[in-house]
Structure formats: structure tokens, C-alpha cells
N, C-alpha and C positions, 0 to 999 in steps of 0.2 A: 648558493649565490657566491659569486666571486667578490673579493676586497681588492683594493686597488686604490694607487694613488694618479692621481690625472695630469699632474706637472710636471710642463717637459723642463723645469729647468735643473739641470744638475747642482745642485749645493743652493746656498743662500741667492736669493736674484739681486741684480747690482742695479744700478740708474740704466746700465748699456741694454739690460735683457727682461727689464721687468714688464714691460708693456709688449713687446715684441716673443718672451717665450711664455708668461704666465698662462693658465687657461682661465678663458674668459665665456666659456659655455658650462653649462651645467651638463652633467656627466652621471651615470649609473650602470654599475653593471649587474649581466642581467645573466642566465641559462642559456648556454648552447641552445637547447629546444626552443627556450623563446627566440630569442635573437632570428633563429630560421622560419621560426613562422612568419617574424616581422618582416624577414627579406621575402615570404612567398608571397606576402598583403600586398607590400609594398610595388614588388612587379605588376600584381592585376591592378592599382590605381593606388589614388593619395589614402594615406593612413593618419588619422590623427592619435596623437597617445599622450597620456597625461601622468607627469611622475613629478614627484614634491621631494627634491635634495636639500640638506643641511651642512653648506660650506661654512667650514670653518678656517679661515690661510689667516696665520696671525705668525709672533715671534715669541720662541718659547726658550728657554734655557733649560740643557740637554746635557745628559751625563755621557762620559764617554769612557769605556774602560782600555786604560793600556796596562800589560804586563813588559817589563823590559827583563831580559835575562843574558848580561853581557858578559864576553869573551873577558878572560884572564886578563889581568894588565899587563903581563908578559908579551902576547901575544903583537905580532906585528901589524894587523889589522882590528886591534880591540876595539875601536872606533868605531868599522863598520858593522852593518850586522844586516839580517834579513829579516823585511816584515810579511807578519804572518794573519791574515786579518778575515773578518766576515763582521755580518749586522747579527749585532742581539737582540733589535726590536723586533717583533711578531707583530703577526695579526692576530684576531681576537681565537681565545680556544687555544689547545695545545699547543698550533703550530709545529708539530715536531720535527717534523724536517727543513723548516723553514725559520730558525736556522740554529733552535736546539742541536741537534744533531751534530753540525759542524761548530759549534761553540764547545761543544763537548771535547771534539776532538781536540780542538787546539788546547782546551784544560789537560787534557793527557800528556799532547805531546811537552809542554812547558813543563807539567810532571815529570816528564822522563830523561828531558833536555837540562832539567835542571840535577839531577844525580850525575849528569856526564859533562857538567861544564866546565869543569878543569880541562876536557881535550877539545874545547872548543877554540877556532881562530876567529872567528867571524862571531857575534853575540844575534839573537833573534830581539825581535820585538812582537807582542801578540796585540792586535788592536781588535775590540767588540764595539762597533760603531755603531753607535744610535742613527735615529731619524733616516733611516732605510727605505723602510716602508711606506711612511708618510710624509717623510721631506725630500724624498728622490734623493738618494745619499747626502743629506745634507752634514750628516757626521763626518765622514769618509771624507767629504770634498773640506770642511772646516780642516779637520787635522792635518790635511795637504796643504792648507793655504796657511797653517798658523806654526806650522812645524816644516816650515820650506828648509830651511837653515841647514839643519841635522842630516834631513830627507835625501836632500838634493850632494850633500857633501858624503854619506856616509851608509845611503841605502842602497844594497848591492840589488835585489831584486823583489819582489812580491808576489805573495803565493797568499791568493784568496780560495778560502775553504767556505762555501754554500753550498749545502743540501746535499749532504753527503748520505749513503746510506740509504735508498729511496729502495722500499720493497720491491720486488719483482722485478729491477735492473740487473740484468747480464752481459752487460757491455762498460767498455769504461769510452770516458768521452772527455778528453785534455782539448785544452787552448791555450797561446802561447806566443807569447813575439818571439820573432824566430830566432834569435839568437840564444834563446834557450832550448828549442825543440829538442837538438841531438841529446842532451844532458839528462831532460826527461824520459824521453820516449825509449831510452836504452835504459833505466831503473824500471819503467813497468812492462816492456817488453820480458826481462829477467822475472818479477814477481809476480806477473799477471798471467793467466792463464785464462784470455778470453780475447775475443773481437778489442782493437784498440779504436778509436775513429779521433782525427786529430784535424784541430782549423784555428788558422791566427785567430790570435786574442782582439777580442771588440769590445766595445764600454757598454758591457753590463755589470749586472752583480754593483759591486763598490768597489769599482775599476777608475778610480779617482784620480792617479797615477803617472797617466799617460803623460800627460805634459811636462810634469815635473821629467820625464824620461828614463822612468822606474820601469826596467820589464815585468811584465807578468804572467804567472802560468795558475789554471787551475785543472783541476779532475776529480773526476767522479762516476761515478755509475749512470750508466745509461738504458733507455730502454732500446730495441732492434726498430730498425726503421717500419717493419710491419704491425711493430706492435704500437708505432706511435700514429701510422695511420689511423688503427683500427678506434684511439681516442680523437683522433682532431689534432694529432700532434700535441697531447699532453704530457711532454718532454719531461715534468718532474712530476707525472701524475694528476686523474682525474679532483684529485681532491687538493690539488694547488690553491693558495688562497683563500680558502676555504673552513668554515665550523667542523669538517672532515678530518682533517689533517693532525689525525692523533698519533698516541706512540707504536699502535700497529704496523703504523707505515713505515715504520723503522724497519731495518735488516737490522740486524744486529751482527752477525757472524759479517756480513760486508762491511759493518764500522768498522773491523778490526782488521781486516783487510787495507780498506782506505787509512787506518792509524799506518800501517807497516808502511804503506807505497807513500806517504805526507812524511812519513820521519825519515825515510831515503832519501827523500828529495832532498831534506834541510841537514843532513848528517853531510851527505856532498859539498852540499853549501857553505856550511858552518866550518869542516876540517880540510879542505883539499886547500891547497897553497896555490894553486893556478886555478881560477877559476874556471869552470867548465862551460864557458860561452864561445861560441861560435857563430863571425859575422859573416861569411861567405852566404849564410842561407840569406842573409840581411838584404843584400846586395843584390844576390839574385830577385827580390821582390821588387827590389826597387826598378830593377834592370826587366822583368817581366809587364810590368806593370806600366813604365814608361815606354814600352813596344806597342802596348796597345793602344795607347794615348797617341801615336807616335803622328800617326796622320792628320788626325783632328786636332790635332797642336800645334802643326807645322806654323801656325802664325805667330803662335807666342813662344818661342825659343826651343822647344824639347828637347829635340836634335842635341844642342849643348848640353841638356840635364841629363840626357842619355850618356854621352861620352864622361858625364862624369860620374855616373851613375858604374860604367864598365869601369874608370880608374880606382873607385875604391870597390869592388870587387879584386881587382889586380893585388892592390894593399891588402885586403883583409884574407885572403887565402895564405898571405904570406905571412899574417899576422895570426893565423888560426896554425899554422905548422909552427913556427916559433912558441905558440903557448902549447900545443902537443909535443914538442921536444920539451920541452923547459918540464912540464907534468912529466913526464917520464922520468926524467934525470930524480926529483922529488922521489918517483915512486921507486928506483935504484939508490938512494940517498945520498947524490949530491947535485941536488938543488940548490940555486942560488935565489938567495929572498931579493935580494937587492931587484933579481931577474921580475922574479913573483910578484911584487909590487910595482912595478913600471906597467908588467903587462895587465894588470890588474885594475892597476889606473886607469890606463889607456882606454878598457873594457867598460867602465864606470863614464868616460867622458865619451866615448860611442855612443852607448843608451842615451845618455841628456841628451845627445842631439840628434839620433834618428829612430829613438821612440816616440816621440811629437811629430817627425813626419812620416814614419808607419802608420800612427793609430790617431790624432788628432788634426779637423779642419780648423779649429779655432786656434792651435798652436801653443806657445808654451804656460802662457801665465792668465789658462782660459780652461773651462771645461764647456767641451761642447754637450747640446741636450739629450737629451735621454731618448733615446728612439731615433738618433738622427742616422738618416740614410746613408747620407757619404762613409756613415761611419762602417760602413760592411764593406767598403775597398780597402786599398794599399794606398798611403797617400790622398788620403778624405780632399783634402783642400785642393786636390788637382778635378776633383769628379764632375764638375758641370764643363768638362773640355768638352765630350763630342756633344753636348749641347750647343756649343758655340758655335761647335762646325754648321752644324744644322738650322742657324739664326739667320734671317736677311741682313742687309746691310742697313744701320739705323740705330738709334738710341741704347737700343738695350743690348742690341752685340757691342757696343763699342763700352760699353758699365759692366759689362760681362767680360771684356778681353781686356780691361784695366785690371780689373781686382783678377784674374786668372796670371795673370804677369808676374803682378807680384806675387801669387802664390808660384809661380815656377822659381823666381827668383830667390825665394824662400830656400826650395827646393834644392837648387843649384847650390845656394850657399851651402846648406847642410852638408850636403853629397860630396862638395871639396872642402869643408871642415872635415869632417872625417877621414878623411884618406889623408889630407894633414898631418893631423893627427897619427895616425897611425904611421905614417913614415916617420917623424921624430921620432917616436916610440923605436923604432926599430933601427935607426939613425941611435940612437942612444945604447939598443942593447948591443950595436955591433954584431 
């Protein structure tokens, strides 16, 4: 029998989302086998069925564990640092790969990270965020909304670790907003010696993040697409959520694997002076994405979010060769920090503003719900366009190409903040 929590709303509900995201049906889960018998009932006529739930939705107070482990005072970014996070809460029984496992890891890596902090420039941070499982991140999404400050000034990226280590995975499977892709996928393409499968990052896991405009990447082990057929697509195993889900199911020789390719990531992270981001891939999403939209948008401006969609493409290739020289010069020994800090800046105020409209419909100082659809595109808050196209003319196209407007307009602004941005920046380094 599967556990599970049934609200969709991401973190604490507010006055704006309590009646509108809470769930208001009673809910059970049940066996693959049953659930298919109920759809074979249910085709030949009405099916009655009787099941007795014990809802409990109250307010509880919740621990939350952070480890901080910061850069030198020397150090010309001791400020920032990279968070390192996953949920400690389980379901009932072992749980061991959910999210023992990756709890473990990150106690290593802070173990190992911490013998080598003298050569650190950037500091980690490790967060074990409660209320996961049964408050739909409401950990994750609390320490994003009470720790904005720090976060939003000072957090270069986020690298969530769940369920790492899953038996009988031979595939590794990252996600990632794109301006981290090239950085990762060239560390496990070198230590990995297997199938890689790679897809922008979506708000799962305690992907809390987005809006604050913190990228983020994760990976792990995967199973092959046949082999995920031949379960139902049980992606982290038949025994997910489940009294199953013991320490067997651990790989062990694959944790240490996953330790080696987690501590490369954040060794990169932590010691290299130009950071290793690249927004060209950025650019191109936005610029892909606004092509498709392109016809069924024609009412409400695209056309202009396009062109400016291609201007900061133009800016950010210039600005990805400028931070590849500048890293080179470092990796020859003379680098200029004065340099490494502007573009570094620069890189940190990109993500604020087009990690929110990569990965977020609800925008900056919102989390959208857990399961939400728009959330599988490029620019969520653009997703009901070819619906519009598709409306008569009447009420609900004309409520529909209001709020679609201003989410272009949204759009628009971003797309020329950015390339803004990034001209001073380069206006400055001459």
C-alpha cells in the first residue's frame, strides 16, 4: 500500500490559496491491482465502494536541521555559499532510500567538505527539511520564505540530493535549469561510465527555490526506460512509499559513486573564481519556447518577447566568452578577482530574474502547487496561450487574454532586465 500526501499546496496555505488549493475530497491509496480492477468495474457500469479515511490537516511546529560550513574570511566570496538540501522526514518503516540514503550523503560530504575548508571560496550550506512528506514541502518552502534575505543575496545555486542509491539503477538521470547544464554534465560525463538522460529541472523533490531565482540541479541513479515500463514506470522503485522500502534497496557501491559525482559538483562550486554558468543555453529556451507560442500569441505581444528574447541571447554568448576567458586567465594565474566578482555578480542577478520565469507560473514571491501542469513547460505562466487561440470571442477569452498579457509583460520585462544587465556588466569589465 502506497503512503502519500494529497495537498496540492506547496508550503503553509495563505488566505489567497486555502479554499482554492487545499483538498476537500477524501483520498486513499490503494495497489496497482486494485485500482485496475476498479477501472475494469467501472467501464462495464457504476461501481459503488466504501472506504473510511482519518484526515488529520492541523498546525504543527517542525524542526528543521541546517548545517552551515562557510568559506574562509579571507576569501572574496565568504558570503556566498551553495545549498545543499533534501527532506529527512520518512514514511512509516525504514524508508531507506527515501531519503536516508541521501541524508547520508550530504553527512559525508559536510564530513569531507569540512577537512578541506581552508581551500574553499564559496561556503555550503546543508538543509534536512522536515514536513516533506506530509506537509508537501512545507519545510523547504518555510526556510525560502523566512531566510529570503541571506538566500536571495548570497545563494549561488542548489543541489537537492533525494533517493539516491536505488538498487538495480544503471542509468544516471540529472535535472537542471540551464544555466548549469554544461558545468554538470561535463563532471559526470568524466566519472560516469553509464547511459546519462538529462531534462530541465521542475518543482519536484523540495524544489522550493525557483522563485527566490536559485538554480537547481539534481542526480541520481536511474532505471532504463524498459525496465521502467515493465513496473508502471516505478522511477524509484516498486517499493516507493511503501512498509517495503528497506536497507536492501540501497546500492551501496552506487552511494559512493553518487558521494564522488555530489562532491565534484560542489568542489567546482565552492573553489573555481568564475563561476561555471552558462546563459546562452538560457536564452535559447526562452527563444525556443517563445517560437512555439509564436502564433497563438500573436494577440498579446510575443512577437516583442521574441525579439527580446534573441537580444539577450546576443548579450549572454558575449557574456559566457567573457567569463571563459576570464576562467582561463585564473586557470594560467592571472586572473583578475575585481573581474571574477562583477561576472559573478552579474550571474547571481540573471538567475533572480529568469529562474522565475523558466520554472515558476506564480512568479517571484509565490510557490506554485505541487503537481501543477504548466509546470512541465518553459515559462509556466505563458502555458494557457494556445488555449486562447482556440476560445470564441466572449467572456472567458477576453479574462484569459488579460491575465495572459500581463504574464507576457512579465516576460518581456525579465528578458530586457537581463540583457540590461548584462551589458553594464560588460560595459564595466571593458
Amino acid at each position: 500500500m502506497p503512503f502519500g500526501s494529497v495537498k496540492p499546496v506547496w508550503g503553509n496555505p495563505t488566505p489567497d490559496n486555502f479554499k482554492t488549493e487545499m483538498p476537500t475530497l477524501p483520498c486513499i491509496g490503494i495497489a496497482r491491482t486494485v485500482g485496475l480492477r476498479l477501472k475494469d468495474m467501472c467501464a462495464a457500469g457504476p461501481v459503488r465502494v466504501w472506504f473510511r479515511t482519518h484526515v488529520d490537516n492541523g498546525w504543527r511546529p517542525i524542526q528543521i536541521t541546517v548545517g552551515r560550513l562557510p568559506a574562509p574570511a579571507r576569501s572574496p566570496e565568504a558570503s556566498d555559499f551553495i545549498l545543499v538540501g533534501g527532506h529527512q522526514d520518512s514514511r512509516f518503516g525504514e524508508a531507506a532510500t527515501d531519503n536516508p540514503s541521501g541524508n547520508a550523503c550530504k553527512m559525508e560530504l559536510a564530513r569531507i567538505f569540512y577537512r578541506h575548508r581552508d581551500k574553499l571560496r564559496r561556503g555550503l550550506m546543508f538543509g534536512f527539511w522536515a514536513a516533506h512528506e506530509t506537509g508537501t514541502m512545507a519545510g523547504s518552502a518555510w526556510f525560502c520564505d523566512r531566510h529570503w534575505d541571506e538566500l536571495r543575496r548570497h545563494c549561488v545555486a542548489y543541489l537537492q540530493i533525494d533517493q539516491p542509491a536505488i538498487v538495480g539503477t544503471t542509468e544516471w538521470n540529472t535535472a537542471s535549469n540551464a544555466e548549469l547544464k554544461l558545468f554538470h554534465t561535463e563532471i559526470e560525463s568524466r566519472l560516469l561510465d553509464c547511459p546519462i538522460r538529462w531534462h530541465r529541472a521542475v518543482k519536484n523533490g523540495d524544489a522550493s527555490f525557483f522563485g527566490i531565482g536559485i538554480p537547481m540541479f539534481q542526480g541520481e541513479g536511474a532505471y532504463t526506460e524498459a525496465e521502467l515500463k515493465q513496473t508502471a514506470l516505478a522511477s524509484f522503485g516498486w517499493w516507493h512509499h511503501s512498509i517495503e522500502n528497506r536497507l536492501d534497496k540501497i546500492d551501496w557501491a552506487a552511494m559512493q559513486t553518487h558521494i564522488r559525482v555530489y562532491a565534484a559538483y560542489l568542489w567546482r562550486l565552492c573553489t573555481e573564481p568564475v563561476l561555471p554558468f552558462r546563459f546562452t543555453p538560457v536564452a535559447d529556451e526562452f527563444i525556443g519556447r517563445l517560437d512555439q507560442l509564436r502564433e497563438a500569441g500573436a494577440g498579446i505581444g510575443l512577437d516583442a518577447a521574441r525579439d527580446a528574447a534573441g537580444r539577450l541571447r546576443e548579450r549572454a554568448l558575449a557574456l559566457d566568452k567573457a567569463a571563459e576567458r576570464e576562467a582561463e586567465r585564473f586557470r594560467a594565474g592571472s586572473g583578475s578577482e575585481d573581474a571574477a566578482l562583477m561576472l559573478n555578480g552579474t550571474m547571481k542577478k540573471l538567475s533572480r530574474i529568469l529562474v522565475p520565469l523558466q520554472s515558476t507560473a506564480i512568479g517571484t514571491y509565490g510557490h506554485d502547487p505541487y503537481g501543477y501542469t504548466p509546470q512541465t513547460t518553459v515559462i509556466p505562466c505563458l502555458y494557457d496561450v494556445p488555449r486562447l487561440a482556440a476560445l470564441p470571442q466572449g467572456p472567458e477569452r477576453w479574462m484569459l487574454e488579460t491575465a495572459l498579457v500581463r504574464a507576457r509583460n512579465r516576460v518581456a520585462d525579465g528578458l530586457n532586465d537581463a540583457a540590461d544587465a548584462i551589458e553594464g556588466a560588460l560595459s564595466r569589465l571593458g
